[in-house]
Biopython code that builds the backbone (N, CA, C, O; Angstrom):
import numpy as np
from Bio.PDB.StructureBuilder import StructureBuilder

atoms = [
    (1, "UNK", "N", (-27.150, 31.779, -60.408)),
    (1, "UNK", "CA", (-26.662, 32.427, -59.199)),
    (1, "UNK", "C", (-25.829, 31.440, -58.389)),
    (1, "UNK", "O", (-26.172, 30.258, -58.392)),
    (2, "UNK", "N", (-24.787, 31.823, -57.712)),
    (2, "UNK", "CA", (-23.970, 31.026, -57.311)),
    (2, "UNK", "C", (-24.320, 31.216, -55.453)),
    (2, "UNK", "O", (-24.774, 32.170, -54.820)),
    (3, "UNK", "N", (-23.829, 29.726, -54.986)),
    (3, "UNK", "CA", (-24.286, 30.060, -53.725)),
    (3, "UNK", "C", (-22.582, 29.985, -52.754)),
    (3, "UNK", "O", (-21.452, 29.888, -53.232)),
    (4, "UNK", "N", (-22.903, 30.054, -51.646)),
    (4, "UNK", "CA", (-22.009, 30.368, -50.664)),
    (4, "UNK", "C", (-20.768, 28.959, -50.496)),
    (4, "UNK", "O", (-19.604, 29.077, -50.111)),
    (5, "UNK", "N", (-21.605, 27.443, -50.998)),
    (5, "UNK", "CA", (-20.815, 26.654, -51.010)),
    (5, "UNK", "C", (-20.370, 26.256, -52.303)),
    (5, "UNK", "O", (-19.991, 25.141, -52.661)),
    (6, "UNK", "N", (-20.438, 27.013, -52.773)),
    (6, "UNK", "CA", (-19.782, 27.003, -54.692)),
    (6, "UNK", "C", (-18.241, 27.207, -54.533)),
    (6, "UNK", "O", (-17.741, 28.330, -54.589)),
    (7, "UNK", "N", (-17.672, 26.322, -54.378)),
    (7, "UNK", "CA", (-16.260, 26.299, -54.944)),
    (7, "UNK", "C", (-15.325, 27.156, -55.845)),
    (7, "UNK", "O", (-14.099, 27.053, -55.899)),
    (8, "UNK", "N", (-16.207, 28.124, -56.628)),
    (8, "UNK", "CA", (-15.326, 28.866, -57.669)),
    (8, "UNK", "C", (-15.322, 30.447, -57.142)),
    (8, "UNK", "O", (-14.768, 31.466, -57.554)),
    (9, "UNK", "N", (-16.287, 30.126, -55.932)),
    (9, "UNK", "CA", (-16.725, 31.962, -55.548)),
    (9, "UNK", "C", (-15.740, 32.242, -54.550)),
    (9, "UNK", "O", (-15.643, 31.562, -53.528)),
    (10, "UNK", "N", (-15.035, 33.181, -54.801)),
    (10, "UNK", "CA", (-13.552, 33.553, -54.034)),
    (10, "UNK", "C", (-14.139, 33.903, -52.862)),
    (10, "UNK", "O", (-15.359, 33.975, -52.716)),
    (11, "UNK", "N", (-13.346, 34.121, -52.032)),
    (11, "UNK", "CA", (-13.683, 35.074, -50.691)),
    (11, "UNK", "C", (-12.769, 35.707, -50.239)),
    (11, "UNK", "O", (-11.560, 35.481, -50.269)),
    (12, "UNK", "N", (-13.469, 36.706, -49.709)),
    (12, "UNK", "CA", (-12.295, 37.711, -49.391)),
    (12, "UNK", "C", (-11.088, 37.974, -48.886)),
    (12, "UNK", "O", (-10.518, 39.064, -48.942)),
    (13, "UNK", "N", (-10.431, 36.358, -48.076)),
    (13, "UNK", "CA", (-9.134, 36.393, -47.537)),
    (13, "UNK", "C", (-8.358, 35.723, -48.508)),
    (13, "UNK", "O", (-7.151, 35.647, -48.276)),
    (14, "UNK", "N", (-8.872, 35.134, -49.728)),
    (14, "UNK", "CA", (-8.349, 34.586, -51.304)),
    (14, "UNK", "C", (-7.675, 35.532, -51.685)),
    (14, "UNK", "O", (-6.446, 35.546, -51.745)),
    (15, "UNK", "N", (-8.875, 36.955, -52.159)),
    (15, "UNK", "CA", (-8.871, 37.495, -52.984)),
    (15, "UNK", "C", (-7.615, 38.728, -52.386)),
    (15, "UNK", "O", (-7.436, 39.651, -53.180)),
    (16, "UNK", "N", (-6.829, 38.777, -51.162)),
    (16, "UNK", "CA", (-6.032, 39.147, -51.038)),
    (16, "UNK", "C", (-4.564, 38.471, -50.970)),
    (16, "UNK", "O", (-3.520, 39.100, -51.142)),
    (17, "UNK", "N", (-4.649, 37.138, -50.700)),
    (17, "UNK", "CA", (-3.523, 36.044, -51.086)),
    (17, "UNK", "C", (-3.333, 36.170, -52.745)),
    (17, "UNK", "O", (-2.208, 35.732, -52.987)),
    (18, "UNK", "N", (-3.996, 36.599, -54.000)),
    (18, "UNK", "CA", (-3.785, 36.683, -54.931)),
    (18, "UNK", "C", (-3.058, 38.016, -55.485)),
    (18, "UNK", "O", (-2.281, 38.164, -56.428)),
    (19, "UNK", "N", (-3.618, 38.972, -54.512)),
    (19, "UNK", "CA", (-2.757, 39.950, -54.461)),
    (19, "UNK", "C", (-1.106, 39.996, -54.180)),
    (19, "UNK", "O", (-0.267, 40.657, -54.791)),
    (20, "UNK", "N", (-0.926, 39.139, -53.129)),
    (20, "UNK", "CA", (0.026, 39.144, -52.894)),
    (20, "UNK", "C", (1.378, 38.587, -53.469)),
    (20, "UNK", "O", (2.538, 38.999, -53.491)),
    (21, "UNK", "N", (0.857, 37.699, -53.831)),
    (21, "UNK", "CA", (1.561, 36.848, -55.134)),
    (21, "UNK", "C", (0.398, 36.199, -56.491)),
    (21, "UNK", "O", (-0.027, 35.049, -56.602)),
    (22, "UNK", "N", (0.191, 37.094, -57.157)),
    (22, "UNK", "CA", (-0.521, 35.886, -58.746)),
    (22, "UNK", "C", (-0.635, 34.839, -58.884)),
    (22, "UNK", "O", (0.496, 34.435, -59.154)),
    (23, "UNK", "N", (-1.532, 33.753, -58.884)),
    (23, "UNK", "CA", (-1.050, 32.382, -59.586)),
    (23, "UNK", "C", (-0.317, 32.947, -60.898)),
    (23, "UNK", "O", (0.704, 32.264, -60.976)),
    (24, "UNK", "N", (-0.329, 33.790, -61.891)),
    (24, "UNK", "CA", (0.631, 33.559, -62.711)),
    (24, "UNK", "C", (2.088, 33.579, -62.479)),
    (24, "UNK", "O", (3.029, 33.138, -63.139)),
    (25, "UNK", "N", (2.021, 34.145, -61.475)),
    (25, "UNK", "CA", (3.755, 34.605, -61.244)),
    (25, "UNK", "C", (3.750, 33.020, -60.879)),
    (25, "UNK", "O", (4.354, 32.327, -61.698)),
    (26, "UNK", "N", (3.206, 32.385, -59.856)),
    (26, "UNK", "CA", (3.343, 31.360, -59.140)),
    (26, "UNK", "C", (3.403, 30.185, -60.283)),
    (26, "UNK", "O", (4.310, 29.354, -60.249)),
    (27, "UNK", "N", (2.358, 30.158, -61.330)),
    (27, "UNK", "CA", (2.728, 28.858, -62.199)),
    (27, "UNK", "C", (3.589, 29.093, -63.434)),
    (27, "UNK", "O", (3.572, 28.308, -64.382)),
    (28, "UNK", "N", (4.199, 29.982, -63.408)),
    (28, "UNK", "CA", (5.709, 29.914, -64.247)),
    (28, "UNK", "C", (6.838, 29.545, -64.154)),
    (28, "UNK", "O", (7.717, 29.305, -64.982)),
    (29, "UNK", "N", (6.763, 29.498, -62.790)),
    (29, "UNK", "CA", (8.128, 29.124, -61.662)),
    (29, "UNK", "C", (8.310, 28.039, -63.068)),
    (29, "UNK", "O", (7.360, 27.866, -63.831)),
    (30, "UNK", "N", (9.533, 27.414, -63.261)),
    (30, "UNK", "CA", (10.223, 25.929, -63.413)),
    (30, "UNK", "C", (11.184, 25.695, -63.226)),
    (30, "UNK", "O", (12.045, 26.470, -62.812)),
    (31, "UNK", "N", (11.299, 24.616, -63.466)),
    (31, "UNK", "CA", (12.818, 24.061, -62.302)),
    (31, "UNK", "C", (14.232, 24.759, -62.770)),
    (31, "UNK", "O", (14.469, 25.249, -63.874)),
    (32, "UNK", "N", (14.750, 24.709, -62.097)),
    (32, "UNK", "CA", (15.890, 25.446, -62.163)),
    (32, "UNK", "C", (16.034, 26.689, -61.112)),
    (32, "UNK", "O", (17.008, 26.905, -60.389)),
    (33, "UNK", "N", (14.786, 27.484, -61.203)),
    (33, "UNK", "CA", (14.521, 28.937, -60.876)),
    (33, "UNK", "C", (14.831, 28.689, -58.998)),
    (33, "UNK", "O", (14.482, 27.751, -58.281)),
    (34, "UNK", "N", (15.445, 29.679, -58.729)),
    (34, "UNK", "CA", (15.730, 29.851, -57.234)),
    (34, "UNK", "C", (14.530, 31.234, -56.819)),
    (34, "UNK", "O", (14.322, 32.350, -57.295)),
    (35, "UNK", "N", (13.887, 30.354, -55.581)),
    (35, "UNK", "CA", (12.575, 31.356, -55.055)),
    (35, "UNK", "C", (13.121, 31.640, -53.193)),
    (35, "UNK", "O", (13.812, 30.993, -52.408)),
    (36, "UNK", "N", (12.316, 33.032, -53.116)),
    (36, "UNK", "CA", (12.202, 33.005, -51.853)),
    (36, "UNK", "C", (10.811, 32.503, -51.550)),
    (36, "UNK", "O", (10.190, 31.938, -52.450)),
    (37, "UNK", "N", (10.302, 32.654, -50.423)),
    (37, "UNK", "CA", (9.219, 31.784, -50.189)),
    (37, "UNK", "C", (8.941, 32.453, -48.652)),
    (37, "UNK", "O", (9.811, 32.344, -47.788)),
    (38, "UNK", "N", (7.844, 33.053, -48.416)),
    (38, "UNK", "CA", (7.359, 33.550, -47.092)),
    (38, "UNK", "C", (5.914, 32.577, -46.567)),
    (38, "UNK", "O", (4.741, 32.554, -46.940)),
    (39, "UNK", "N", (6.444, 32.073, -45.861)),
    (39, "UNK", "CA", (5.535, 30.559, -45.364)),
    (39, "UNK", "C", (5.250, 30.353, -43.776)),
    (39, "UNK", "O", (6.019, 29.805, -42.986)),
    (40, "UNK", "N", (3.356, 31.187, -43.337)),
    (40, "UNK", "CA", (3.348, 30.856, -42.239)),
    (40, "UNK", "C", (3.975, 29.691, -41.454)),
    (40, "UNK", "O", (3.931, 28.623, -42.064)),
    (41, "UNK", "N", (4.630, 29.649, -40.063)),
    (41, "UNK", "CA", (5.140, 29.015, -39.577)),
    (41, "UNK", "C", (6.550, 28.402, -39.926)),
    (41, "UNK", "O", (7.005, 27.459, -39.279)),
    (42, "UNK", "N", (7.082, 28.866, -40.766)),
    (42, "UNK", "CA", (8.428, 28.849, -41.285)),
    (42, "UNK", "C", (9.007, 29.697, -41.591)),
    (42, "UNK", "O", (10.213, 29.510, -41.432)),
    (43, "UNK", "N", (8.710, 30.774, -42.051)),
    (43, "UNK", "CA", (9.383, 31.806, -41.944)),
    (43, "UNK", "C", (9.685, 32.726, -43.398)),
    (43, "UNK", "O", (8.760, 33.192, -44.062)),
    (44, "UNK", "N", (10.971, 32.876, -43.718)),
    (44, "UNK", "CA", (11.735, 32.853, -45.204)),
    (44, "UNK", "C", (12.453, 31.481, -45.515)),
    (44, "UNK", "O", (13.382, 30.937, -44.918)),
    (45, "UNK", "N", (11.784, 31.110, -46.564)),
    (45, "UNK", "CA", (12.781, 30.116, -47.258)),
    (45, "UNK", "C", (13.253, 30.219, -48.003)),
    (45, "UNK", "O", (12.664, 31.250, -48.325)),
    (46, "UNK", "N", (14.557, 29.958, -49.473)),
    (46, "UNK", "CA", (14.388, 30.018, -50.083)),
    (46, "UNK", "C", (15.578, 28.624, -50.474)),
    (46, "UNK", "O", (16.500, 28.056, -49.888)),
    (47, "UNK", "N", (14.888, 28.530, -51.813)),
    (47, "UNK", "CA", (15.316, 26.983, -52.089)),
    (47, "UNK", "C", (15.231, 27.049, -53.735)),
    (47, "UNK", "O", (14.669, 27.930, -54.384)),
    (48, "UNK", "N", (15.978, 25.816, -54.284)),
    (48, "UNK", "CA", (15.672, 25.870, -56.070)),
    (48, "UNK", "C", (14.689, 24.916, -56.371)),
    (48, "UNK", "O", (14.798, 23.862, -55.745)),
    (49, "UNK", "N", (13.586, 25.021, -57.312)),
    (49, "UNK", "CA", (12.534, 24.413, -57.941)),
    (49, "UNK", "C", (13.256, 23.683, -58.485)),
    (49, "UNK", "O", (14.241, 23.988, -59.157)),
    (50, "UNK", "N", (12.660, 22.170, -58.154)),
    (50, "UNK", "CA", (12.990, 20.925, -58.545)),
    (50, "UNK", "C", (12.413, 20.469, -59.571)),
    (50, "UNK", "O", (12.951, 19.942, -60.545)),
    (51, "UNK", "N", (10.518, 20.790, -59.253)),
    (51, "UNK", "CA", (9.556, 20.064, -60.581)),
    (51, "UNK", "C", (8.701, 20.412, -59.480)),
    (51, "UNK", "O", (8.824, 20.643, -58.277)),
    (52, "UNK", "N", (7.603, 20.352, -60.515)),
    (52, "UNK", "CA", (6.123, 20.567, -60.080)),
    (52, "UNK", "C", (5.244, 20.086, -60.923)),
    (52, "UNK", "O", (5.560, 19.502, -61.959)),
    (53, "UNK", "N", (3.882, 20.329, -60.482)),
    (53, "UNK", "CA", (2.816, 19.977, -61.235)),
    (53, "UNK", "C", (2.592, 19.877, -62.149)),
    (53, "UNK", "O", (3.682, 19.947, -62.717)),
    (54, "UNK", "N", (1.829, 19.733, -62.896)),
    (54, "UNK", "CA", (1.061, 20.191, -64.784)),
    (54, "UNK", "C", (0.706, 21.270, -64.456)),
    (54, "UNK", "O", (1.055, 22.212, -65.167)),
    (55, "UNK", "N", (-0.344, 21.597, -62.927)),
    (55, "UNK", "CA", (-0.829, 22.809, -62.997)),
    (55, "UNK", "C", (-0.457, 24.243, -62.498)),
    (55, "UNK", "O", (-1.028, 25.320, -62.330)),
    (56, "UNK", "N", (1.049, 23.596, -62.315)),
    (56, "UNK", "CA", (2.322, 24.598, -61.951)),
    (56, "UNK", "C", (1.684, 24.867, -59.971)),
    (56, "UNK", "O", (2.292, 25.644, -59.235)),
    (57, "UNK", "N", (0.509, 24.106, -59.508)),
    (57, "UNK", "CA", (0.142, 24.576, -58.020)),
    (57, "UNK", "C", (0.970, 24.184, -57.150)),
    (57, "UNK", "O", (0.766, 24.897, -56.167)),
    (58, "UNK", "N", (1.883, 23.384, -56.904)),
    (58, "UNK", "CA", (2.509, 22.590, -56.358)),
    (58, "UNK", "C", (3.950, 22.265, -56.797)),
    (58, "UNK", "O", (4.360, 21.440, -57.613)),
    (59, "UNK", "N", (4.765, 23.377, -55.824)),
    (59, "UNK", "CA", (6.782, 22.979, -56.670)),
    (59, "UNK", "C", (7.276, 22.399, -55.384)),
    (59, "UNK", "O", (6.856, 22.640, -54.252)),
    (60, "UNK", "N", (8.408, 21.450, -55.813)),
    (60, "UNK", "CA", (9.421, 20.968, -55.029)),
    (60, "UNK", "C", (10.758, 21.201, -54.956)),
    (60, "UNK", "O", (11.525, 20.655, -55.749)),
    (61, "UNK", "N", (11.231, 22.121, -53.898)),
    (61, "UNK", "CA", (12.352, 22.703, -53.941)),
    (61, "UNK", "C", (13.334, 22.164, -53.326)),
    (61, "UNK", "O", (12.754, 21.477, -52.485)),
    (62, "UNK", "N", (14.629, 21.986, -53.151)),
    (62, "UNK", "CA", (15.780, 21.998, -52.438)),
    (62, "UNK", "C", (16.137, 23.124, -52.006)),
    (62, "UNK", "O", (16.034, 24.152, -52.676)),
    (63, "UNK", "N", (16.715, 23.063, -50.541)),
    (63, "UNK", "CA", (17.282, 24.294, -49.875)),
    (63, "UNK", "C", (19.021, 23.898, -49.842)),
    (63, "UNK", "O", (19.562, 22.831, -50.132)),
    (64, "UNK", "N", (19.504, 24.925, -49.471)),
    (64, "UNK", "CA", (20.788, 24.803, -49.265)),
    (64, "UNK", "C", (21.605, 23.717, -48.521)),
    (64, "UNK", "O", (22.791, 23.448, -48.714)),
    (65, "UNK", "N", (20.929, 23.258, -47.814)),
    (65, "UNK", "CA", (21.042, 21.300, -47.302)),
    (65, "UNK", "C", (20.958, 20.505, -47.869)),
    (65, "UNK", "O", (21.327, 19.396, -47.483)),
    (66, "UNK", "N", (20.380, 20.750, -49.159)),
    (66, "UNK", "CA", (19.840, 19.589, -50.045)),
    (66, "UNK", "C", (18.279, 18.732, -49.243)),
    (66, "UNK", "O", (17.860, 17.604, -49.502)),
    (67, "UNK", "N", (17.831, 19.522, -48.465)),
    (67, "UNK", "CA", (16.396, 19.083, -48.058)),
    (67, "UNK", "C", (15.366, 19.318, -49.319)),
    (67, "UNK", "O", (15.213, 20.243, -50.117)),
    (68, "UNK", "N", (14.976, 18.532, -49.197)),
    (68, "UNK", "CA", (13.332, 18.684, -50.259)),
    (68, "UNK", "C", (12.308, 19.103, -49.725)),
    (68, "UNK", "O", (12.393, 18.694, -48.567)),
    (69, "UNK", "N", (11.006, 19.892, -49.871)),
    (69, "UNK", "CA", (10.275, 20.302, -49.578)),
    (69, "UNK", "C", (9.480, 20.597, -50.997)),
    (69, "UNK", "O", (9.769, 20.688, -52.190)),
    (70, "UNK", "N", (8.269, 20.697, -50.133)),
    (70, "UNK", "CA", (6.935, 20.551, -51.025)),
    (70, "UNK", "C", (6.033, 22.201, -50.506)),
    (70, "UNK", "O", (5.879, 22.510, -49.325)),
    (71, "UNK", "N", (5.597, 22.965, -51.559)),
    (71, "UNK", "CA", (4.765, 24.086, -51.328)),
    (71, "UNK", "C", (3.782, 24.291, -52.302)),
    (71, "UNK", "O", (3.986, 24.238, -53.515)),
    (72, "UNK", "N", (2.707, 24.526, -51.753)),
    (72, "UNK", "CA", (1.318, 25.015, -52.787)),
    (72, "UNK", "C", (1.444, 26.382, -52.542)),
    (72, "UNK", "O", (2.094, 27.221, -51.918)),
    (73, "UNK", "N", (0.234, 26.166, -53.565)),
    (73, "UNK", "CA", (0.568, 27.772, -54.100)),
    (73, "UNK", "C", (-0.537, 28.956, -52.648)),
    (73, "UNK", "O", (-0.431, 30.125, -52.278)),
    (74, "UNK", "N", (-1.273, 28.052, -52.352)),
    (74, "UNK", "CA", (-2.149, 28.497, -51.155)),
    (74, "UNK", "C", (-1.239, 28.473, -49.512)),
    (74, "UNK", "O", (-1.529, 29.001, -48.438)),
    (75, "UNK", "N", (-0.517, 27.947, -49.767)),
    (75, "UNK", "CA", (0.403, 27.485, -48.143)),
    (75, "UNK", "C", (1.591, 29.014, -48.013)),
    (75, "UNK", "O", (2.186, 29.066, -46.937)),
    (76, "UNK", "N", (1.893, 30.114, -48.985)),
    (76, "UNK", "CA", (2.766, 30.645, -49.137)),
    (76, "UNK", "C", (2.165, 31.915, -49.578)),
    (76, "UNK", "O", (1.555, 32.192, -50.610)),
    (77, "UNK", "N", (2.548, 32.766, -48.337)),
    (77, "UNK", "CA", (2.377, 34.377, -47.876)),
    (77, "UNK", "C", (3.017, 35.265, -49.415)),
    (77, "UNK", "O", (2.499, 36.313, -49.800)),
    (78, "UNK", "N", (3.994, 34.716, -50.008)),
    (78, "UNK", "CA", (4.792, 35.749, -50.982)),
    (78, "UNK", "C", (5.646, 34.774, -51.807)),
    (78, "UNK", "O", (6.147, 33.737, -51.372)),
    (79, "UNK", "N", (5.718, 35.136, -52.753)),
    (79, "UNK", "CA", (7.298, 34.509, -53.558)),
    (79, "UNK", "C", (7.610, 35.830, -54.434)),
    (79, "UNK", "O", (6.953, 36.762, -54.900)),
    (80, "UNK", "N", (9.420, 35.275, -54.405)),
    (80, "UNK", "CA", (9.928, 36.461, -55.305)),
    (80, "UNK", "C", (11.122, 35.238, -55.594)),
    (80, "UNK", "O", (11.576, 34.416, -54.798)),
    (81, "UNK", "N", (11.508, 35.498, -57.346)),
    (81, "UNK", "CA", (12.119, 34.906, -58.180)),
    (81, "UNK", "C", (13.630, 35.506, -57.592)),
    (81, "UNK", "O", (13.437, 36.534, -56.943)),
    (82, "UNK", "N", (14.839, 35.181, -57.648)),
    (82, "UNK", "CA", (15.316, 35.354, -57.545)),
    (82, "UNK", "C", (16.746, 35.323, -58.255)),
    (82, "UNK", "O", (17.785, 35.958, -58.071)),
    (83, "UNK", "N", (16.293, 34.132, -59.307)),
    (83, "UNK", "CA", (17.354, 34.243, -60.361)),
    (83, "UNK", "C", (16.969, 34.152, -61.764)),
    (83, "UNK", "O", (17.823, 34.240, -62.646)),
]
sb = StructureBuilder()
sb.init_structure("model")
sb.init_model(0)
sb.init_chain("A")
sb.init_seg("    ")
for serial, (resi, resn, name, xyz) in enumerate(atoms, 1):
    if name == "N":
        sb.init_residue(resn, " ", resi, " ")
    sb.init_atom(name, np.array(xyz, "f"), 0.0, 1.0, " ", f" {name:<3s}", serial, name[0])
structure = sb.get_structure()
């Protein structure tokens, strides 16, 4: 039986962030791919995948400035592929 501080037991404001975007959709991304990105306190972004993780949780994008930025897969309301 699993208890309340078990790490693998979702909870219910997870289990609708997964809804919203998949980790699968999310760890396929690879570089090249241009994303939008809906990110409390920022807004819409969207930028091209630079590289990321092994475990695809974590991409680094460039925006149209050539700024770099860093997003997990938990920090981000939505993604949609865009090219």
């Amino acid at each position: 039986m699993r208890t309340p501080s078990d790490p693998y037991l979702l909870e219910e404001d997870h289990l609708e962030e997964v809804e919203k975007h998949p980790l699968l959709a999310w760890t396929s991304i690879k570089p090249g791919d241009v994303v939008s990105l809906q990110v409390p306190g920022i807004g819409d972004y969207v930028g091209t995948v630079e590289s990321s993780t092994n475990d695809g949780l974590i991409i680094w994008t460039r925006d149209g400035l050539n700024e770099r930025r860093l997003f997990h897969f938990r920090d981000c309301e939505s993604l949609r592929l865009m090219s």
